[in-house]
Every structure is written in structure tokens, then in C-alpha cells.
N, C-alpha and C positions, 0 to 999 in steps of 0.2 A: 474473556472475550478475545483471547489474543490468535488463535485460527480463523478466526473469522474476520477478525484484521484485516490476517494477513492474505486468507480469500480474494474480499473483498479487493485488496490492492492488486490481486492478478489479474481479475477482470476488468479494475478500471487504468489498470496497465495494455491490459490487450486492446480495449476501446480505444484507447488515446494512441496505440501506438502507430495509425495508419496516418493519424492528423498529422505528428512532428513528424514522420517522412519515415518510420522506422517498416519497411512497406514486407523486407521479407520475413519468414519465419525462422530464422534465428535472430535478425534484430529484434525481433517483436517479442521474442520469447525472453531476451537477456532484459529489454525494457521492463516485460510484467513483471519477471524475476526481482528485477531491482525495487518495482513500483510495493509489490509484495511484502518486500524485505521490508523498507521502510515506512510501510504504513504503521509497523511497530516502534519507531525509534519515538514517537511522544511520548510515550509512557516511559520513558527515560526519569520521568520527574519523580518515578514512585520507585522507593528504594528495596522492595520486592518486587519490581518486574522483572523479566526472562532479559530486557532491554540492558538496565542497570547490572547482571549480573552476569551477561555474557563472557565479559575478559575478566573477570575478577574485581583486583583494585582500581583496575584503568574504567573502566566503564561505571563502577562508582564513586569514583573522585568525580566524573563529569557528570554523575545525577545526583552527588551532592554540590556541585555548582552550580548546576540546573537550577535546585530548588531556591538555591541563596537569592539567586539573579530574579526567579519568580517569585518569589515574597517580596523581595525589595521594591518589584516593577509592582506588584498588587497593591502593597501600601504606599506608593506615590502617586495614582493611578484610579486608586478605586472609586466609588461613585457616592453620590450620598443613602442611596437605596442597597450597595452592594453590600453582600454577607459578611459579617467579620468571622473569617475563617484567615488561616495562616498564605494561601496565596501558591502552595505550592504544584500539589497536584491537581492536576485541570485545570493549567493554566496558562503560562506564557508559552511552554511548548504546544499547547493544542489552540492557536491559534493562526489564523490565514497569513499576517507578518510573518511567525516561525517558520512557514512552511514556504514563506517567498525568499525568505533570507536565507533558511538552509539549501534551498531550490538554485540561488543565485550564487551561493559557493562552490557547490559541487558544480557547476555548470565553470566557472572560473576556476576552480582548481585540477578536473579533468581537462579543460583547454591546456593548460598549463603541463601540466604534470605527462601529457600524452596516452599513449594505451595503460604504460602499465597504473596510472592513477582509473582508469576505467574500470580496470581486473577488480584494485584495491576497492574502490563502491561495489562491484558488483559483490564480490566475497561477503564482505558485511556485511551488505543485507541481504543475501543468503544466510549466514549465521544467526542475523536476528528472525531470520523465518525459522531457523532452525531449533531456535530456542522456544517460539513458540508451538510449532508442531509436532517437534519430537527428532530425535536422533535418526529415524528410517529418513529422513530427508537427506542428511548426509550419502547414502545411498543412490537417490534417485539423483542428488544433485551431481555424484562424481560420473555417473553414465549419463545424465543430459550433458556435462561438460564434455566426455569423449564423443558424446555425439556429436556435438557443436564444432569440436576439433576437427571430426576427421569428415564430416560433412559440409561446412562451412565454404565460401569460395576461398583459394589456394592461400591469397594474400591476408593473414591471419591479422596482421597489423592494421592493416588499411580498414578491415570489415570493425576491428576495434577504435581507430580513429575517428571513425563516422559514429558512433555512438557518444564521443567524446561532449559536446551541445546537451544532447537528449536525455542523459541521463539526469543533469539536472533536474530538469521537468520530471522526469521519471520520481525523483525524491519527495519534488515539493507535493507532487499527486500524492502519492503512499501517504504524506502526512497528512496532506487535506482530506483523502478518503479516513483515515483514524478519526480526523475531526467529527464528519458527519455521522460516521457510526457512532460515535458518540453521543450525536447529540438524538440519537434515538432514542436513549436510554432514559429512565427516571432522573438521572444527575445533569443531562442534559451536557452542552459544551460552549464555552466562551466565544468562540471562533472566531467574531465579528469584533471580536477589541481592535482598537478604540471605539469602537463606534458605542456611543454611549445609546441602552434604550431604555425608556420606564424608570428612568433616572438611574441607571445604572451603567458604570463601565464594562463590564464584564459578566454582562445578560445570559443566562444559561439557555441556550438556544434549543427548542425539544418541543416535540407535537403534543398532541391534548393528551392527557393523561390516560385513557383506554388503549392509544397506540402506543406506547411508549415501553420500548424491549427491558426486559429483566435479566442483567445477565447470565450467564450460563442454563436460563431455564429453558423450557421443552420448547419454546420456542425459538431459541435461537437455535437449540442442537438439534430441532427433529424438522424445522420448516425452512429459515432461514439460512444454518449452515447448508445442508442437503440442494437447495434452489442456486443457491452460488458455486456450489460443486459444480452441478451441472452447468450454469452459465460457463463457468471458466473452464468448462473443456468446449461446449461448443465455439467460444471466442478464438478459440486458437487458428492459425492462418489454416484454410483449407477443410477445415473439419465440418464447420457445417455445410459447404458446399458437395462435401461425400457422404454427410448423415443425410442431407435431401434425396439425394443424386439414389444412395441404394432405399430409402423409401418408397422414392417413386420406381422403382424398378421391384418392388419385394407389391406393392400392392395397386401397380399401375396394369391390367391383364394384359394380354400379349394380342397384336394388331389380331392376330387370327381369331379370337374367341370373341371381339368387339364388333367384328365385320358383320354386317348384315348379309342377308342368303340373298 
């Protein structure tokens, strides 16, 4: 399920990105970018994700500490009704906390750090998009970045300073969209810990069981992915305004052929 993730976090990057102020089309696009990227990092917890096996050793040392910190937090934690399962995967990373707390770092370590801490977020979660879609990203990504460069306003820093805030937010969405696609699914997702419901800590949150996605089947690759394609290109700044604009012009007739004699 990891493209459609990562889908999913472009559009709900481009949606969100008009609210926190990111208003032109390369803000908007480095936001979904980032929102994108890190819709994948919860699955950090599972020691065959694309996430976990990005840098090597580096990246699962931190999703074998992931999982220590998430079993440890499950069995101190869990409810009188919750599953006796180990606690690791689909868990403390896929919830609304994980997603405020990693959201609240990068927001204070981009403050901090200045542009080049900006680049550093943005790279990574390009990479973890990359891990899940495939290497031709690396492509598209190095010529969206020339274009971002040499179209961009002059002042390269500045245009990267103002992103310095938003990317935060930019993170904590990407996770919290992982969340809810999650909890589509038959497995459903914790999301709402602590909140204890039905006598449970860590409630697997998921609609009735006829709606509920299977992943990688014909529904997510042949309805699901395909509908969010399209959403996330029409989301992009200008684009639906010129897919209306030449509609109405391709099946609007011409004043001459409308006029009455």
C-alpha cells in the first residue's frame, strides 16, 4: 500500500497547503512533496518497509528502536479488552501523538537549523517516496528540482526560509494521512491512543467490514489508486483552473453559432 501512501499524502499536501500560507506553486509543491514523503515514515515500525531500509543500518537501528519504544508503550498502556499482540507494528508510530510530536520537531528543528535543515526534510521524504514508488522518481525528482531552481523567485534562501514553520505541519499530515488509510483497511489503525474505547487502549479504528480495503487488491490498484492520480494532478496550483478554462472553450460553441437570426 506504500504508493498510495504516498498518493494520498500529495493531495492532502496540496489541500492543506493554501491554509498554512504556502499560497504559490513551488511552495505548494515542495509542501505535497514533503507531505508525500512522509506519509510513509510510520511504517518505520515494520522491519521490511521501503521506510526502515532506505539508508541501510541507519534507518534500521531507528525501526529497531521504534519497535522496542512501541512494545514497551503497548504493554504499559494497553486496555483490559486490547489484543495480546507484541505492540510493535501499528502502533505508537501510527498514531495522532506520533504525528504531533514528529510534526513539532521538524517545525523546531527547521526553525533552528534554517534552509539548509529545510533541503535536509525535504530530501528525505523525497527518498522515502522513492523507496516506495520506484527509482524513475529519482528522475522526475532531479528536473522538478531544476525547475524549482531556475524558476523559483531570485532569492533562493528566503523562498526556503518561509517554508521553515510549514514543513512541520507538512510531516505531521503525511503521518496522519498513513494513519487513515490505514484504518480503511481490514487491520484497521490505533490512531486515537490514548483514548481508550470499548474497553480498549488502542481501538483499531476501521468502517464496517464490506468497506473495508484489502491491500494491494483490484481495488486499491484499479479504483482507488487511479482516482487519487487524478485528484493530485488536478490539486496542483493552476491546473484545474486551465483543465475548466480549455473545457469550456473545447465544448462551449462560438457566440456565432448560439445567436439567434
Amino acid at each position: 500500500m506504500g504508493r498510495t501512501h504516498a498518493l494520498n499524502g500529495w493531495c492532502a499536501g496540496l489541500a492543506l497547503a493554501p491554509t498554512v500560507g504556502a499560497t504559490t506553486i513551488h511552495q505548494a509543491v515542495l509542501f505535497a512533496a514533503t507531505t508525500a514523503g512522509y506519509a510513509l515514515l510510520p511504517d518505520l515500525d515494520h522491519p521490511g518497509a521501503s521506510a526502515s531500509r532506505l539508508l541501510g543500518w541507519l534507518t534500521g537501528l531507528v525501526s529497531w528502536l521504534l519497535r522496542r519504544v512501541s512494545a514497551a508503550t503497548y504493554a504499559l498502556t494497553k486496555g483490559p479488552r486490547d489484543e495480546n499482540v507484541t505492540g510493535k507494528h501499528r502502533h505508537l508510530s501510527h498514531t495522532v501523538l506520533f504525528a504531533a510530536g514528529l510534526g513539532a520537531a521538524t517545525s523546531t528543528g527547521t526553525t533552528a537549523g534554517g534552509p539548509w535543515a529545510v533541503v535536509g526534510v525535504a530530501v528525505f521524504g523525497l527518498l522515502l517516496a522513492q523507496g516506495a514508488l520506484g527509482d524513475w522518481l529519482l528522475l522526475v525528482t532531479g528536473a522538478a528540482a531544476a525547475w524549482w531552481f531556475f524558476t523559483a523567485p531570485a532569492d533562493h534562501v528566503s523562498e526556503l526560509a518561509r517554508m521553515q514553520g510549514w514543513l512541520g505541519i507538512a510531516v505531521a499530515a503525511g503521518c496522519l494521512t498513513h494513519c487513515l488509510g490505514d484504518s480503511l483497511t481490514e487491520a484497521g489503525c490505533p490512531f486515537l491512543f490514548p483514548i481508550p474505547i470499548a474497553g480498549e487502549t488502542w481501538y483499531e479504528i476501521r468502517p464496517p467490514r464490506p468497506l473495508r480495503l484489502r491491500t494491494g487488491k483490484k481495488v486499491e490498484t484499479r479504483l482507488v489508486f487511479p482516482v487519487f492520480a487524478l485528484v493530485g494532478v488536478l490539486l496542483v496550483p493552476g491546473v484545474w483552473t486551465y483543465a475548466t478554462a480549455t473545457a469550456h472553450r473545447l465544448f462551449t460553441p462560438p457566440s456565432s453559432q448560439t445567436a439567434t437570426p
